[in-house]
C-alpha positions in Angstrom: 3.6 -54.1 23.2 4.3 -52.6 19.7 0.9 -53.4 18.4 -0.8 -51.6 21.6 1.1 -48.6 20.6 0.9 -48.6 17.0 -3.1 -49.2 17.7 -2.8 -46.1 20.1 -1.5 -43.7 17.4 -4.0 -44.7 14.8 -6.8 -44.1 17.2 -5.2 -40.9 18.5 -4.5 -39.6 14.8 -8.3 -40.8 14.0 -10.2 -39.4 16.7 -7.9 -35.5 16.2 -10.9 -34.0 14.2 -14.0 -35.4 16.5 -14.8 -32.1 18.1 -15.3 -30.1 15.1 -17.3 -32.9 13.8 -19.9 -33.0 16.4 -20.2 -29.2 16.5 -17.7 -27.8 19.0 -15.0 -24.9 17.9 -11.4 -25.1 18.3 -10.1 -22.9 21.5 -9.1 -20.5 18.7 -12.1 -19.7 17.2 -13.5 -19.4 20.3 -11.6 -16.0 20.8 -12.3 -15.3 17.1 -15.8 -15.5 17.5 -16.1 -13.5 20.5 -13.6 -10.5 18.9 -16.6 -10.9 16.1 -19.3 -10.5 18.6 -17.6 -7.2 20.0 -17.0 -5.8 17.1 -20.7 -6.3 15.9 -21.9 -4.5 18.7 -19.3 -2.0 18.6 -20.3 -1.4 15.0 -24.3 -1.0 15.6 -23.4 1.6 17.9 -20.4 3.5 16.1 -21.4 3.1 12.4 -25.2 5.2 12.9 -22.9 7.9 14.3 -20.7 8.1 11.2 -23.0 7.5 8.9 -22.6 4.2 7.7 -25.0 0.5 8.5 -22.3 -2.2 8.4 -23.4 -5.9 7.8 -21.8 -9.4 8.1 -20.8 -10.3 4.7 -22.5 -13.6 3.4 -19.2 -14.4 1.7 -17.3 -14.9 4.8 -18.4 -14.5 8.3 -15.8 -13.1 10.0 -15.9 -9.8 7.7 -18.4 -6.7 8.7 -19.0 -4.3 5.5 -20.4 -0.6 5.1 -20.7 2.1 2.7 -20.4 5.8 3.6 -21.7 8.7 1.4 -22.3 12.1 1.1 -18.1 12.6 0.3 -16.7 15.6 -1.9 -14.4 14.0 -3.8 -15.0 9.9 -3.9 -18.4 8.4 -4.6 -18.4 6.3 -1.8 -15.7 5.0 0.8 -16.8 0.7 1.0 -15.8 -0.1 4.7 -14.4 -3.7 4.8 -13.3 -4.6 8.6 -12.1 -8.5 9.2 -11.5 -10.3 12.3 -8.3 -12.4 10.9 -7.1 -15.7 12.5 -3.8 -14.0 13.7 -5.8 -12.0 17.0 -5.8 -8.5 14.7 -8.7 -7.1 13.4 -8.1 -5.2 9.5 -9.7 -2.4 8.1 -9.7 -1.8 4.5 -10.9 1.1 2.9 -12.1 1.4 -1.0 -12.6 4.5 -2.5 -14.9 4.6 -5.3 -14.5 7.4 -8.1 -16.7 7.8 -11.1 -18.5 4.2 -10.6 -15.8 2.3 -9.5 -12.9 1.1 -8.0 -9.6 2.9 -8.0 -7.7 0.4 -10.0 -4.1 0.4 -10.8 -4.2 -0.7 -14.1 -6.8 1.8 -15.6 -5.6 5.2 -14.1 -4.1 7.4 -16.2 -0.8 8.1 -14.8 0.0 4.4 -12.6 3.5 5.7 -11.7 2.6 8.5 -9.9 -0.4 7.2 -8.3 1.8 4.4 -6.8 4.7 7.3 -5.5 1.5 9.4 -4.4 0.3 6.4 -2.1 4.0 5.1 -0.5 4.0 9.4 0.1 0.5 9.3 1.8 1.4 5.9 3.5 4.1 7.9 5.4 2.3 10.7 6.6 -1.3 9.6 7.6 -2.8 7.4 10.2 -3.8 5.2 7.7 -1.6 3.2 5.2 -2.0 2.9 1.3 -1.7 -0.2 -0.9 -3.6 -2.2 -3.3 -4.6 -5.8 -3.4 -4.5 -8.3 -5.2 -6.6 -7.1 -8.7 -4.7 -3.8 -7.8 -7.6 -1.7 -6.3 -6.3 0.6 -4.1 -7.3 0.9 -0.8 -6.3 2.6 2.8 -6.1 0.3 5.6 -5.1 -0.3 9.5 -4.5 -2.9 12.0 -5.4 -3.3 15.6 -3.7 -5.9 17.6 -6.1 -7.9 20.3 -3.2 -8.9 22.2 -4.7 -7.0 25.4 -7.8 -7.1 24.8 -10.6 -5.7 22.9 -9.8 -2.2 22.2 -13.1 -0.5 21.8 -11.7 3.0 21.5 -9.2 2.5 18.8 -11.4 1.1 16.8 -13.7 4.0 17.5 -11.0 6.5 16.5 -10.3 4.5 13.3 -13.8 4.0 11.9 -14.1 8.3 12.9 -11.2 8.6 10.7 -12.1 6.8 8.0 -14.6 9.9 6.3 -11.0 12.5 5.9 -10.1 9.7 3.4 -11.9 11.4 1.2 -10.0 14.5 1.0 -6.6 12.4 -0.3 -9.2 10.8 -3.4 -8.9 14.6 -4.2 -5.2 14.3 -4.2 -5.2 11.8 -6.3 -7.4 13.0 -9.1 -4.8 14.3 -11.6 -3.2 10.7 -11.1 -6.3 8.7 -11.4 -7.3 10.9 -14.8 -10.9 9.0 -16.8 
């Protein structure tokens, strides 16, 4: 009787993997893959209307990426939106200023940029932060737990162009 049983768990424990091997997708990325195919469609409809042509990245499928122009203060605002494993979907949000990114460690006055952003993280919609090479970025999270929700994405990617009025903000800090 042991024998059947121990035989039992090594073919259980060897057969786990089988359907990703012959090409089907775990039940979660199923839902992951859908929330990407909303989101794509979502974003060929919204992004014309603010301005900006998103794209799947190459690097990693599951992120869409767009540029938007014609600011006053930043270059450029790089739109980074990524449908995570954990049912959310993030949006970060790089200024650029004077050819690059806003970067922690090569702004004039670091201190006050860093009280400047917890400030700003308080009172606007979106937060503040910086990642890990210390770029600094703005950024929001929407929950899928009911559901796909189209409009506050809208009102998020319609927000995303008064960013450029806090790069102003931040210009004394950010010095070069």
């Amino acid at each position: 009787m042991r024998p059947i049983v121990a035989a039992l768990i090594v073919v259980l424990t060897a057969t786990t993997g089988i359907p990703v091997v012959y090409g089907q997708q775990p039940s979660d990325d199923t839902a992951r893959l859908r929330t990407r195919d909303q989101l794509a469609q979502l974003l060929d409809t919204v992004g014309p209307a603010i301005g900006v042509a998103f794209r799947q990245s190459q690097k990693n499928p599951f992120n869409f990426i767009g540029t938007m122009r014609e600011l006053t203060n930043a270059d450029s605002l790089e739109i980074v939106l990524s449908v995570t494993k954990s049912e959310t979907i993030g949006f970060r949000i790089y200024p650029h200023y004077k050819g690059g990114y806003i970067n922690l460690n090569s702004v004039d006055d670091r201190v006050g940029l860093m009280k400047q952003l917890l400030r700003m993280s308080d009172r606007n919609f979106l937060f503040w932060g910086a990642d890990d090479s210390y770029d600094v970025f703005a950024g929001y999270t929407v929950t899928l737990e009911s559901g796909f929700p189209n409009e506050a994405i809208k009102i998020v990617l319609r927000s995303i162009h008064n960013l450029d009025q806090f790069v102003g903000d931040m210009k004394p800090a950010i010095g070069r």
